[in-house]
C-alpha positions in Angstrom: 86.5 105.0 80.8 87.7 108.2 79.1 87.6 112.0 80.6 89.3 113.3 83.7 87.6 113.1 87.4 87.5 116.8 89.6 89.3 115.4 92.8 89.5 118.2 95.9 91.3 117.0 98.8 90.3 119.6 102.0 91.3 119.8 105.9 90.4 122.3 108.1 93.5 124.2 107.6 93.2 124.8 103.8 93.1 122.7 100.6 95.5 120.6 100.0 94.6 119.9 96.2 92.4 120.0 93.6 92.4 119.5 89.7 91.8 116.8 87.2 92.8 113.3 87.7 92.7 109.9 86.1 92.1 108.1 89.7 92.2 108.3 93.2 92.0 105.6 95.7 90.9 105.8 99.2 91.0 104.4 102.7 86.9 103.8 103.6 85.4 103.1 106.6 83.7 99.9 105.0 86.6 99.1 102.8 89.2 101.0 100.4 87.8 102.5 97.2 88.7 103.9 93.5 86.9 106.1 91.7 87.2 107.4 88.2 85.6 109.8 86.0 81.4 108.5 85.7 81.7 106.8 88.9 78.4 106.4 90.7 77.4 108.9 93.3 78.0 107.8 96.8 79.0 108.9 100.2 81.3 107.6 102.8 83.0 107.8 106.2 87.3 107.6 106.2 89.3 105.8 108.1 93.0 106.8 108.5 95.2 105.6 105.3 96.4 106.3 102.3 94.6 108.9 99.7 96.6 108.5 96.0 96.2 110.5 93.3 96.8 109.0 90.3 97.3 111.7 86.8 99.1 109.9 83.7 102.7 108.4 84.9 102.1 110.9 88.1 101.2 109.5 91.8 100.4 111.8 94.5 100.2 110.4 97.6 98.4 112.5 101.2 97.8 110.8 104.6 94.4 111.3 106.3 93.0 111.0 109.5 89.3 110.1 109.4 86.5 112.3 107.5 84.4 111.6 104.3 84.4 111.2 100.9 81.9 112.6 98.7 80.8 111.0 94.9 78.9 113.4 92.4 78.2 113.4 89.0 80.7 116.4 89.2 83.4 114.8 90.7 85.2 113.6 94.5 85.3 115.9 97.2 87.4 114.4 100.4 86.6 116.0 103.5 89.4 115.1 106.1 89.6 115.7 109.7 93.2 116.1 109.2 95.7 115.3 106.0 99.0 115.8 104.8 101.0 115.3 102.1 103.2 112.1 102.0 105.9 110.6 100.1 104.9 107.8 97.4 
């Protein structure tokens, strides 16, 4: 699928990123998840894991504790009780 996805990565410090990506995958509650760019709206509860940020050749990588994730037609907002930013 062509176009870029608005990803926003947020703890209750500050934001740790947002922009345009190609793909991030996530650690649910009831399962890990990708999403890209038209995905279909959806809500979900974290679990502690791995968030990766995929852009082109480029792989960003965070570690959150718990929180949610958030599916719109405008993009993925992740909601984490805590998150850092992590080596790939």
């Amino acid at each position: 699928m062509a176009g870029k996805l608005h990803f926003s990565l947020v703890s209750p410090e500050r934001e740790l990123f947002s922009g345009e990506v190609d793909q991030v995958d996530a650690p649910g509650t009831e399962g890990d998840f990708g999403v890209l760019a038209g995905h279909a709206p959806f809500m979900t509860t974290l679990k502690s894991g791995r968030v990766k940020v995929m852009d082109g050749g480029r792989v960003l990588a965070f570690d959150v504790e718990g929180g949610f994730a958030d599916v719109t037609p405008e993009g993925l907002t992740i909601l984490a009780e805590q998150a850092v930013e992590a080596a790939v």
